[in-house]
Each structure stands twice: as C-alpha cells, then as structure tokens.
C-alpha positions as CSV (number, residue, x, y, z in Angstrom):
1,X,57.2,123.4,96.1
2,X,57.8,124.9,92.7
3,X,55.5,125.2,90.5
4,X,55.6,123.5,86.7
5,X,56.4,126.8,85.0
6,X,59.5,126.8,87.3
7,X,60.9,123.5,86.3
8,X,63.4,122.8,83.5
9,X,62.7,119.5,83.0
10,X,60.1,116.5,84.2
11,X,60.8,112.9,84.1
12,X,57.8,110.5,84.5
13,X,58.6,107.0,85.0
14,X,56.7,103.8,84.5
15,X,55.7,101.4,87.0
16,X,58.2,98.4,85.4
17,X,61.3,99.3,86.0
18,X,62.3,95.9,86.3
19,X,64.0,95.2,82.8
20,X,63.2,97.1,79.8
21,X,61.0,100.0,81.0
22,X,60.1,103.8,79.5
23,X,60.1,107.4,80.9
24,X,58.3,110.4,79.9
25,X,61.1,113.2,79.5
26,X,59.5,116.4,79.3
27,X,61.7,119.4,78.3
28,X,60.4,122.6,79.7
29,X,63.1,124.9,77.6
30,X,62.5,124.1,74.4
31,X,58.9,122.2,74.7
32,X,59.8,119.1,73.7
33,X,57.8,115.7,74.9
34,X,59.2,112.2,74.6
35,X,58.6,108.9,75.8
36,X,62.5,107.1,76.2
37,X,62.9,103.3,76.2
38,X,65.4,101.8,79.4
39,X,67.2,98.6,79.3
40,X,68.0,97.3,82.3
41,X,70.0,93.4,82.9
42,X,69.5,92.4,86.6
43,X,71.8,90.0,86.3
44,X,73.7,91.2,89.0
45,X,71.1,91.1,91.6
46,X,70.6,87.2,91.0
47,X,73.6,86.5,92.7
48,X,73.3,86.9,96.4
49,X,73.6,85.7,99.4
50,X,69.9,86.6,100.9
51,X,66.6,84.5,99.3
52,X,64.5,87.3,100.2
53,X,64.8,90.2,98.1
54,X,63.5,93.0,99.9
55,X,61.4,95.6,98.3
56,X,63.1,98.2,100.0
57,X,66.2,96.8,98.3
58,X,64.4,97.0,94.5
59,X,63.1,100.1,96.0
60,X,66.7,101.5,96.3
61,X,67.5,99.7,92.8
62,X,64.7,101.9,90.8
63,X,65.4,105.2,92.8
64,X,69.3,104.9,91.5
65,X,68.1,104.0,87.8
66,X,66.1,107.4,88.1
67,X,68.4,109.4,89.3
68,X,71.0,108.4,86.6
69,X,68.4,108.1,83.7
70,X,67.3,111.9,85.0
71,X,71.1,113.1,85.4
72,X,72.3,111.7,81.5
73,X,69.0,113.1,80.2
74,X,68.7,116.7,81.9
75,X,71.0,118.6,80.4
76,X,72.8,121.4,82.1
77,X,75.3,123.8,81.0
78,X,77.5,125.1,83.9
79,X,77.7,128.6,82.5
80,X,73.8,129.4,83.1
81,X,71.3,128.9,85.6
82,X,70.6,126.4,88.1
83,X,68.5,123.2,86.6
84,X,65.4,122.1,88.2
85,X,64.4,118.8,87.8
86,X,61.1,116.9,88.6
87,X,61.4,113.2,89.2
88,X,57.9,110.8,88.9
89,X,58.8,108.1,90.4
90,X,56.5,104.8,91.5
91,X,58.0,103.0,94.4
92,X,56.7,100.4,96.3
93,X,56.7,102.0,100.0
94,X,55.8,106.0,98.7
95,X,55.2,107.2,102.6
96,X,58.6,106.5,103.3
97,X,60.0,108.0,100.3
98,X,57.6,110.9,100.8
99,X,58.6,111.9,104.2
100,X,59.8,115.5,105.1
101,X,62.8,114.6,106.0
102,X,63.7,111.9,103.7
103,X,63.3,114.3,101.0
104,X,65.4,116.9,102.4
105,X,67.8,114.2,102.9
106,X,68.0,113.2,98.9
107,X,67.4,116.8,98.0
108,X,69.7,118.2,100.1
109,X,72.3,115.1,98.5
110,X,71.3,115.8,94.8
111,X,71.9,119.1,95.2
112,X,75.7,119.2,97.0
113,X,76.6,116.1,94.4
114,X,75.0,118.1,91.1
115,X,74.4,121.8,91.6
116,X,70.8,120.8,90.3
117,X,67.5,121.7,92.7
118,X,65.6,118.1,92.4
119,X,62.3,117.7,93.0
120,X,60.7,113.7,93.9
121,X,57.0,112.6,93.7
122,X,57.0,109.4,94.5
123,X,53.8,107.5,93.6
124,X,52.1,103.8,94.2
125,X,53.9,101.1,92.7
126,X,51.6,98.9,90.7
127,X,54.2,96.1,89.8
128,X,56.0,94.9,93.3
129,X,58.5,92.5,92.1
130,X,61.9,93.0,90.6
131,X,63.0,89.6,91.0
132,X,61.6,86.3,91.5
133,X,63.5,84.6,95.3
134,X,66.4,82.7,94.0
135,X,68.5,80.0,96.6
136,X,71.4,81.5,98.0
137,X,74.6,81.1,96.2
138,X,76.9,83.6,96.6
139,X,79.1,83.7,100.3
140,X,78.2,85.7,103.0
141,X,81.7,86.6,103.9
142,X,82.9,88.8,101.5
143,X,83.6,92.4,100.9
144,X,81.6,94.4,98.6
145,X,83.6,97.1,96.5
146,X,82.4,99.9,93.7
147,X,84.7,98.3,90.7
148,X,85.9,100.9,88.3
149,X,89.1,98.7,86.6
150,X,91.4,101.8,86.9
151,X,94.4,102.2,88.5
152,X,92.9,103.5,92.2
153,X,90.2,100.2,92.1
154,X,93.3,98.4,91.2
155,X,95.6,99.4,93.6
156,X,93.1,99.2,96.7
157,X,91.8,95.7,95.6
158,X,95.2,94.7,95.8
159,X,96.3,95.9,98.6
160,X,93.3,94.7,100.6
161,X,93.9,91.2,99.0
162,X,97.3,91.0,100.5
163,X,95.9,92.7,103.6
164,X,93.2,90.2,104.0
165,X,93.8,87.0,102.8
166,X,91.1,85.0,104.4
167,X,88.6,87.5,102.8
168,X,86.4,87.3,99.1
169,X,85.7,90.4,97.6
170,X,82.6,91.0,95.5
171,X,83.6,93.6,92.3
172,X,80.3,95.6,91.3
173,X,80.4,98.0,88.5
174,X,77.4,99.6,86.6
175,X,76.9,102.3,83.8
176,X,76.3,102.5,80.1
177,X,79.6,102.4,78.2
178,X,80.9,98.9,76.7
179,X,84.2,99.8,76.7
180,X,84.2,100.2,80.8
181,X,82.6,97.3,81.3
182,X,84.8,95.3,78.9
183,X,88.0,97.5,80.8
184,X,86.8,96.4,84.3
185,X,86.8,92.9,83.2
186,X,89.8,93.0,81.6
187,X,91.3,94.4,84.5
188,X,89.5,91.5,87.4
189,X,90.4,89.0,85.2
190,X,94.3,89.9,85.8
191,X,94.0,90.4,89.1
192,X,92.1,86.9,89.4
193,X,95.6,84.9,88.3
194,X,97.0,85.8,91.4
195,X,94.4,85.6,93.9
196,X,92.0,82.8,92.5
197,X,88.6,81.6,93.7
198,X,88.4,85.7,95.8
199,X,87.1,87.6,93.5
200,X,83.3,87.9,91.9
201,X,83.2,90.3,89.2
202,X,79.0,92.1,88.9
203,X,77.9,94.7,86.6
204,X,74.4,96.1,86.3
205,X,74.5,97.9,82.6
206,X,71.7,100.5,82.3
207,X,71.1,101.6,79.0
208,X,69.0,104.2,77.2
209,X,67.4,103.3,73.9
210,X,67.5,105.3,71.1
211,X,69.8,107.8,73.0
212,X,71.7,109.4,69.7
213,X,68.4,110.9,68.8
214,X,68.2,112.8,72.2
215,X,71.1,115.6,73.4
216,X,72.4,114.2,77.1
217,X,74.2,115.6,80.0
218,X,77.6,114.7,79.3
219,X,79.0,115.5,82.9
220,X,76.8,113.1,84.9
221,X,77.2,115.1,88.4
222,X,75.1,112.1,90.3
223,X,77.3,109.3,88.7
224,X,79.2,108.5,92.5
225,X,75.7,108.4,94.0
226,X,74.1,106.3,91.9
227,X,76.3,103.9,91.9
228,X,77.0,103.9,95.8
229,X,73.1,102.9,95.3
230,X,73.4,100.4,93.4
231,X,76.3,99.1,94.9
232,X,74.7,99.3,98.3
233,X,72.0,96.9,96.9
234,X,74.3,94.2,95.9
235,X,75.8,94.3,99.1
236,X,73.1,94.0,101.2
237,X,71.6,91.1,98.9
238,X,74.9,89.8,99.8
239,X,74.4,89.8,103.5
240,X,76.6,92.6,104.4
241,X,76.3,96.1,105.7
242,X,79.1,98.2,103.7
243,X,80.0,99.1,100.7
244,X,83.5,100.2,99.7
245,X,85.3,103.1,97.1
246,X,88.7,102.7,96.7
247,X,89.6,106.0,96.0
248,X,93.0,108.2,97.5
249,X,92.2,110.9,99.6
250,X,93.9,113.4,97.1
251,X,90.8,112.5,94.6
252,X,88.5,112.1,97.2
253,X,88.7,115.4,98.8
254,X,89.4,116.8,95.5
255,X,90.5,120.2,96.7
256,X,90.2,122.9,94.1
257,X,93.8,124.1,92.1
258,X,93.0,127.0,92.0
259,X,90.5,129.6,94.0
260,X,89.3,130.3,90.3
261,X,88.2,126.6,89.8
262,X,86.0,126.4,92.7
263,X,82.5,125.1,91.7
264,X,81.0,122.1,89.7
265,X,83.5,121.7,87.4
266,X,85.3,119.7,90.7
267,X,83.6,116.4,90.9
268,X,82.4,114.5,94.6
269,X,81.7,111.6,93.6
270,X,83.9,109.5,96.3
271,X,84.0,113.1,98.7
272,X,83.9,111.9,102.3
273,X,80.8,114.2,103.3
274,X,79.4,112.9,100.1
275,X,79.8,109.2,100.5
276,X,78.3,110.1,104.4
277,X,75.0,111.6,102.7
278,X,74.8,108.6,101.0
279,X,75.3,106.1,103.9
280,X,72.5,108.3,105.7
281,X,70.0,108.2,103.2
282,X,70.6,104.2,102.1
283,X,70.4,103.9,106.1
284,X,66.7,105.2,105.9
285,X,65.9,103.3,102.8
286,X,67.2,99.9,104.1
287,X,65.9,100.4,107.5
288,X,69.1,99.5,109.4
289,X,72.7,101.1,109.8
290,X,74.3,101.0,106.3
291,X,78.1,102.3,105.6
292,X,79.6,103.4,102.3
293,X,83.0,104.1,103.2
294,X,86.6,104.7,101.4
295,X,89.6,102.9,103.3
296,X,92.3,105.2,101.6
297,X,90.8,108.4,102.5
298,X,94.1,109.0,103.8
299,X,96.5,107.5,101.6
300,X,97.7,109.4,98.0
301,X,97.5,107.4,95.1
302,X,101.2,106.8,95.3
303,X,101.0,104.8,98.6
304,X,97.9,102.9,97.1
305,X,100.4,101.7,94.7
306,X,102.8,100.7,97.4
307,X,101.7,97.1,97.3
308,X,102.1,96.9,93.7
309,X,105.6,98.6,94.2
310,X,106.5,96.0,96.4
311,X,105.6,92.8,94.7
312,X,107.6,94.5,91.3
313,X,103.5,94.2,89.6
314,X,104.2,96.8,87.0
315,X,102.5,93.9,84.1
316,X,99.1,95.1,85.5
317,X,99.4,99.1,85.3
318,X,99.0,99.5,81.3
319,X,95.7,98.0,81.4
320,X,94.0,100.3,83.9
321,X,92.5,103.7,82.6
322,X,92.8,107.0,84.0
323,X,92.3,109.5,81.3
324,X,89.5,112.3,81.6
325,X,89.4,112.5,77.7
326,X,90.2,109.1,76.2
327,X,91.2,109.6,73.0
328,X,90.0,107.5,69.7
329,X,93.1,105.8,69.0
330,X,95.4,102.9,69.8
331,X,97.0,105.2,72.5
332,X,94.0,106.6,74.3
333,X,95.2,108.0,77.6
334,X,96.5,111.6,76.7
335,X,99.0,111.8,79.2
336,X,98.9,115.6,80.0
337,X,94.8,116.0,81.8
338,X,95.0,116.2,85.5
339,X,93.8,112.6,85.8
340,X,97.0,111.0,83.8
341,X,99.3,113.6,85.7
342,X,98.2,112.3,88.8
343,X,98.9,108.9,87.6
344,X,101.9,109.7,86.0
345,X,102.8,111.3,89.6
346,X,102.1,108.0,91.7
347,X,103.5,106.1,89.9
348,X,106.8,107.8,89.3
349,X,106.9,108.1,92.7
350,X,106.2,104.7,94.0
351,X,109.1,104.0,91.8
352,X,107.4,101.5,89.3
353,X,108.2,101.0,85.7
354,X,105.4,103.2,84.4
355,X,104.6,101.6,80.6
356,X,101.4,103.0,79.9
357,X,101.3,104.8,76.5
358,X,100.6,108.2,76.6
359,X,99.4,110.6,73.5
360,X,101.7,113.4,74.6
361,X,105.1,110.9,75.2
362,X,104.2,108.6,72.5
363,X,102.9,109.7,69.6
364,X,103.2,113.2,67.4
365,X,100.2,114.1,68.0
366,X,100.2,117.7,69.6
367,X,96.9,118.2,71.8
368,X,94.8,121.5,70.4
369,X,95.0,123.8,73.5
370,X,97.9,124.3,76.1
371,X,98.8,120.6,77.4
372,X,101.1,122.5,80.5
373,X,97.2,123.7,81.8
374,X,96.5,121.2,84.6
375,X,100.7,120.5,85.3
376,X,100.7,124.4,86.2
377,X,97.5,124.3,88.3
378,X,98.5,121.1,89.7
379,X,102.1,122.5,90.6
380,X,100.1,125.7,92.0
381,X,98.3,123.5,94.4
382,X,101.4,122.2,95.5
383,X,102.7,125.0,96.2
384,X,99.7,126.5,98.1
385,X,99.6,123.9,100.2
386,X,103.9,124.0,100.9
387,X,103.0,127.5,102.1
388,X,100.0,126.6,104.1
389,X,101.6,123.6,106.1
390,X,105.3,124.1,106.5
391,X,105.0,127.5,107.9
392,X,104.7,126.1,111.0
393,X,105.5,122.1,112.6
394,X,103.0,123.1,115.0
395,X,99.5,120.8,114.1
396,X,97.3,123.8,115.5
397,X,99.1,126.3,113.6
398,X,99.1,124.0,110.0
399,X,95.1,122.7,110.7
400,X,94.6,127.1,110.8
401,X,96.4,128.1,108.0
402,X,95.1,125.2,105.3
403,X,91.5,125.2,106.4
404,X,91.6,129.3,105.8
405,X,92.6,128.4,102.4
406,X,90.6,125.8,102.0
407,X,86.8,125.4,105.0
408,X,85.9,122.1,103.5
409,X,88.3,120.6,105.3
410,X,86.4,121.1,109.2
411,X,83.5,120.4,107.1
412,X,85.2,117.1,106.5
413,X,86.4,116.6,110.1
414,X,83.4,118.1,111.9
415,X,81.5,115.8,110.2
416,X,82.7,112.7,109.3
417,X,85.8,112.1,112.1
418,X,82.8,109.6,114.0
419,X,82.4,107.3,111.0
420,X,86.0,107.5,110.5
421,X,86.5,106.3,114.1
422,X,89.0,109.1,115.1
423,X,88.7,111.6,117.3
424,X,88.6,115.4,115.7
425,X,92.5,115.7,116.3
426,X,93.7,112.8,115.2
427,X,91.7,112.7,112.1
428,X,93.0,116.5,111.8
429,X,96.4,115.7,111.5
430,X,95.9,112.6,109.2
431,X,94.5,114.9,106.7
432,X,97.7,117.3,107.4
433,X,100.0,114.3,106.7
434,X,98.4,113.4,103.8
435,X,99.0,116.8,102.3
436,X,103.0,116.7,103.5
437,X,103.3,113.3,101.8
438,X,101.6,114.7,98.8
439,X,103.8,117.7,98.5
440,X,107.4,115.3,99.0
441,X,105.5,113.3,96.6
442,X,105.9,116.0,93.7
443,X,109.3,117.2,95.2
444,X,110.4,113.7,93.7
445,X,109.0,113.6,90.8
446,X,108.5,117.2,89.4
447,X,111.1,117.6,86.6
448,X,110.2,114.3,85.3
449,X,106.7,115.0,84.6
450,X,107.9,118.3,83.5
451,X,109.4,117.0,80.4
452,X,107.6,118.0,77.3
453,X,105.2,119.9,79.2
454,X,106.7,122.5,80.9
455,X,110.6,124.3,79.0
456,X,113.1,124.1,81.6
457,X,113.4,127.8,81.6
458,X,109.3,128.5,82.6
459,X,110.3,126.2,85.9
C-alpha cells in the first residue's frame, strides 16, 4: 500500500450517491482541497424488468460513478509520471469489494485501461437504497447495447435488427456532454421509423457541478469501463446476462500505426482483453456469470455498413458522428483525423453515397497542423500489415510474422478465443482475415481519400 505522500490525488466520496451527491478531491501536486457537487438522474434504472433492485446492482452503479468522476477529475499529462489515485468509496457490501483479489482484479483493470496505479478503500455504506422497488415494466427479452449514436452503434444496431427480427433491443448511453445525448437520440429516433415498437432508448447523464472552476482530465482513459458498468447494470435490471459494444474489430483491437505510437495515446475502450476484465470483475460484483461482449470483433467498419449498403440507407449516415475533434461550426466533423478517415474508408468502400460534410472537403478552412498526419500513418499500417500477411498464404506462417510485429494479438487469442467460442486456430485466422479484408479494403479506396490530403506526386 502506498503511503499518502506517494499519492497524486485522493477522492473521498459521500455516502449518497443516489442523486445529487459531493466528493472530496484532494490534489496532492499542488495542495489544493475541494468538496465537488455530482448530479446524477437515475432515470434509467426505473425502467427494468426485475422489482428487486439488488444492492450489488447500485453497488456496481456507485463504483462506475467513482471511477468516471475520479478519471474526469485526476488530471494526467502523458508526457510525465505515472498518476496515483486514491478512491474513498462507501459501498454497501465493503468485504467483497475489499477482497485481495477483487482488488487486483479492478486494479489490475484500471491500470491496462488508464496507465494510472489506483488505489480503492471501500468503506460502510450508511444509506442502502438507490431506488425505491418499482413494478416491472420493461420486457425481459431484449438485447441490451452500449448506445453511442455514431456510425459503428449505427451500423451494428442495424444489422442485428435485420438479423434478429423477433428481438427488442434496449439502447443505454451515459456521460456528461448534451450534445451526445441529444446526437444519440437524434440518431434512435431514425432508426425507430423503420423498426418501430424494438427499440428503448436509456441514458444515465452524470454531471459534475461547478466543473469550469476545476481543470479536468480531458482524455478520460476509463470512459469504456465505466460505461460497460453502467451498462451492465441496466441489463441485469433488465433480466439479462450480457451487455453488447458494437464496435469493428479494426477499432477494437486498435493496433498501433506506427511502433512510435505505442502507449496511452491508443485507446481500449471496446479492446477484447479489455471488455474480458470487465465481464470478470462485473461477474464478481453480480455474483453470477456476466458477459460484455462485441459481436463485430471481426468485422471492419466497412462490412458493419454492409446492411446499410444493401437496403441503399445512405439518409441515416450524415447524422452519426465520428470525429475525434469536433469542430465549432455548422460542419463539425474535420474530415482528415484518423476517426473520419476510417469513416470516410468504410464507407467509400461499402460503396454508399457518403454525404456527410467534412471541414477539409467542404469548407476553406485549412486545419493548423499537417492534415495528411493520420492518412500517412494510417496508409503505413496498411502497408505493414501487406508485408506481414501476404508473404506467405500459409495461416502458420502469416499468424508468425503479424504477431512479431504486433504480441497483443496471442494476448488476444490466448485469452479470450473461450468467450469467443472458437478454438485458438480458428479464432487465429479470423483475426488474419480481418486484416486481408482491411488491407483490399484501402486497395479500393486509397486515391480517393487521397484527394486533398496527400499530392499525387508524394503517393
């Protein structure tokens, strides 16, 4: 256990974390003490299909409030030192959250998702009750999904509506920002003409009070975590025993461009060893078997948007986001990050009518820095991986030669091939075909996405 003077930062929580509650935020580095105001709406949690609403469920709830409210606040700068963080935290069964092992579980989590050391004292909770027992209204048989509203959430809700007709699907988003939550509604509210009476659209806004007076972390490293928590909890209230990310496996695995860009900066929030952590510890917390799964793991975001493709559903692109930067304007997807490339990409190459507005095709406005950057590390990846899996059309020889490049990947098999329902070789060469498709993929679409980013004579 470190010791205070070894801590950056100490967050002490209330006992009513229920709807509007506070948390002592103590920063270490520059010996600052403040008590912070949450607002919380648990309107989400009233619609369920379970009465009873567990206290391990609300004890799951209030340790995903803390971790986000401890991420945003904590601020970290990539360039120095590893933070360490102290979470006080009052829970309603502490000897469970206190166990050896259940702490390495989180720590160990925290850590891979953040690059932060996280330490948790959980305490007695002196208020038990989140929520008074409401009737069941909601239906059992449905499918509960992590709802972003951009173009990934999009194209996996709508595949698996076509794919599942005789199923409901429960849309939970969460977070702080207004103009996601009015984004994901925006976007469920399309997608509800089509299919009507299947969809249930939930968000769970946490909110900081007074937050302009206080500097915050603006890369929230345990943003996928907390919200597989949270999204765990609806679907359990719901009656069911999985929770699903639609995210492609591209994104997911989030390889790095470049050797040089190997480190936080690459995010793991829907990362299959990531989202395996998470069913583990949610598994403890709950007290039975729990899954937090992606069904596209092997699927690029083109082939997502195959569905969409195929029903000619280009009226519902424009509305989702992708951009890493949105800009302050009418146009506010830039067009030239790696998160609009790879849009751009899937799209192009699904062959749909892309008519999304884009700062670099569409306006004047010329972006400060270099706006070929992520094209040419994207491209570079690309390449490395041509090199790495056509050398050879032996499945041995390409599974030796891309995880020399790039280990993660037996990480990724070793590990999660079981929940995956695969055996190790089969799961091995899904993950090389996912790369080959990715690569033909850009073969297709290269020179158009090249255009204003890249002079003919730099190809």
């Amino acid at each position: 256990m470190l010791n205070i003077h070894q801590i950056h930062y100490t967050l002490h929580f209330g006992s009513g974390i229920n709807n509007d509650g506070t948390v002592r935020f103590t920063d270490h580095i520059r010996n600052i003490e403040n008590d912070i105001g949450i607002s919380l709406d648990n309107q989400a949690f009233q619609y369920r299909a379970k009465q009873e609403f567990l206290p391990e469920v609300a004890d799951l709830i209030d340790l995903a409030i803390a971790i986000h409210i401890s991420d945003r606040l904590s601020f970290q700068d990539l360039r120095q030192e590893q933070m360490r963080i102290r979470v006080v935290l009052p829970v309603r069964h502490p000897d469970s959250f206190n166990n050896e092992l259940f702490q390495k579980k989180l720590k160990d989590l925290l850590e891979w998702a953040t690059g932060s050391n996280w330490i948790f004292e959980f305490q007695k909770r002196d208020v038990i009750e989140r929520l008074q027992p409401s009737l069941p209204i909601a239906p059992r048989d449905c499918e509960v999904v992590l709802w972003s509203g951009g173009l990934d959430a999009l194209a996996g809700l709508y595949e698996r509506l076509q794919t599942y007709p005789e199923k409901s699907f429960v849309l939970f988003g969460t977070g702080s920002n207004d103009n996601v939550y009015s984004l994901q509604e925006k976007v469920a509210e399309k997608v509800q003409l089509n299919f009507p009476d299947r969809l249930n659209l939930y968000r769970f806004p946490i909110r900081i009070s007074d937050s302009n007076t206080h500097r915050k972390n603006t890369i929230t490293r345990a943003r996928g975590i907390v919200f597989a928590m949270l999204g765990s909890a609806c679907s359990s209230l719901m009656g069911q025993k999985e929770l699903c990310f639609f995210e492609n496996g591209m994104g997911a695995i989030n390889l790095p461009y470049r050797a040089s860009s190997i480190g936080l900066d690459h995010t793991r929030s829907v990362h299959p060893l990531t989202l395996l952590k998470v069913s583990d510890l949610i598994s403890d917390i709950l007290g039975e078997s729990f899954k937090v799964w992606n069904p596209f793991l092997f699927a690029t975001k083109a082939q997502m948007c195959k569905k969409l493709s195929d029903d000619e559903r280009i009226d519902l692109l424009p509305i989702t986001k992708s951009c890493d930067s949105p800009h302050r304007n009418k146009i506010d997807q830039c067009g030239y990050c790696s998160s609009c490339l790879l849009r751009r990409q899937a799209i192009a190459a699904a062959k749909l009518d892309d008519r999304t507005k884009y700062l670099i095709l569409h306006t004047n406005t010329r972006p400060a820095g270099d706006p070929s950057l992520s094209l040419r590390h994207m491209l570079f990846q690309v390449e490395t991986l041509r090199s790495l899996i056509y050398t050879s059309e032996l499945p041995e020889t390409q599974w030796e030669l891309i995880t020399r490049e790039f280990p993660i990947l037996d990480d990724i098999v070793d590990n999660c091939s079981k929940s995956e329902e695969l055996t190790i070789s089969d799961m091995r060469k899904r993950l090389i075909r996912l790369y080959q498709n990715y690569v033909i993929e850009w073969d297709i679409v290269k020179s158009q996405l090249s255009v204003g980013l890249i002079n003919s004579s730099d190809k």
